[in-house]
N, C-alpha and C positions, 0 to 999 in steps of 0.2 A: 850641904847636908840635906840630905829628903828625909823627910817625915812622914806624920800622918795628915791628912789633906781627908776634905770631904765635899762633894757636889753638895751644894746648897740648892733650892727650888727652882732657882734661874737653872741651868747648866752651864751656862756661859761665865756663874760665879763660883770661884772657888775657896770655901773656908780653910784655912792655913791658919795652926797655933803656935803663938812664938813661945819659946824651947829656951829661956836668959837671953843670949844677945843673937840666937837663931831663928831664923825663919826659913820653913821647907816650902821651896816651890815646888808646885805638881808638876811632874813629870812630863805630860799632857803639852804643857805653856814651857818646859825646857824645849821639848821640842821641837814645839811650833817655833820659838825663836831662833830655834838651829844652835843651840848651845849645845859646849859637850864639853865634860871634865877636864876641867884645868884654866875654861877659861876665864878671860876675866870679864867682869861689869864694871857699869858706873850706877851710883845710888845714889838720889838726891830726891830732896823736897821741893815739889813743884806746885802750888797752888794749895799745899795742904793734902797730896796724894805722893806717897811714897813711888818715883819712875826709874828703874829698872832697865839698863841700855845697855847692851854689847857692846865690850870696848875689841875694838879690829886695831891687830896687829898692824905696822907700817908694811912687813914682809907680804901679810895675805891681803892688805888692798892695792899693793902693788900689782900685789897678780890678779887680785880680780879686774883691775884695773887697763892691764896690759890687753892689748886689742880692740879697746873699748875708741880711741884716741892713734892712729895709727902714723899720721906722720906729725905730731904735734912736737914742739922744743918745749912742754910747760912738762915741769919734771911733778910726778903725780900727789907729792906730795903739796903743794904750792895750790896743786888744784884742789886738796882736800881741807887746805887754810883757808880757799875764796868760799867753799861750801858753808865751813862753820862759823862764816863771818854774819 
């Protein structure tokens, strides 16, 4: 859901009011994330700051994936379990 969002005196900080159990991100920070409707996140409290993380598909880190590793046996998945280890 987007809302209304307003630059605050930094520019690099953005006021966002929450709407019940809604929060609009600026449009701005969707797109520098490379988000686009439909997908999904991960939301969780990290030190007391609300973090905000694209969750990638198994399909689209396949293929970002493919090429990267050219003659390897490690099936790309297995390799994305040693990252988040």
């Amino acid at each position: 859901m987007f809302g209304h969002t307003m630059l605050c005196r930094d520019e690099s900080m953005i006021k966002a009011k929450l709407d019940g159990n809604m929060l609009p991100i600026p449009t701005n920070i969707i797109q520098q994330a490379g988000l686009k409707d439909g997908d999904e996140v991960e939301v969780r409290l990290e030190d007391g700051n609300v973090v905000i993380t694209p969750i990638i598909a198994n399909i689209q880190f396949k293929k970002e994936l493919r090429g990267c590793v050219e003659s390897s046996k490690i099936d790309p998945l297995e390799i994305k379990k040693i990252w988040n280890a």
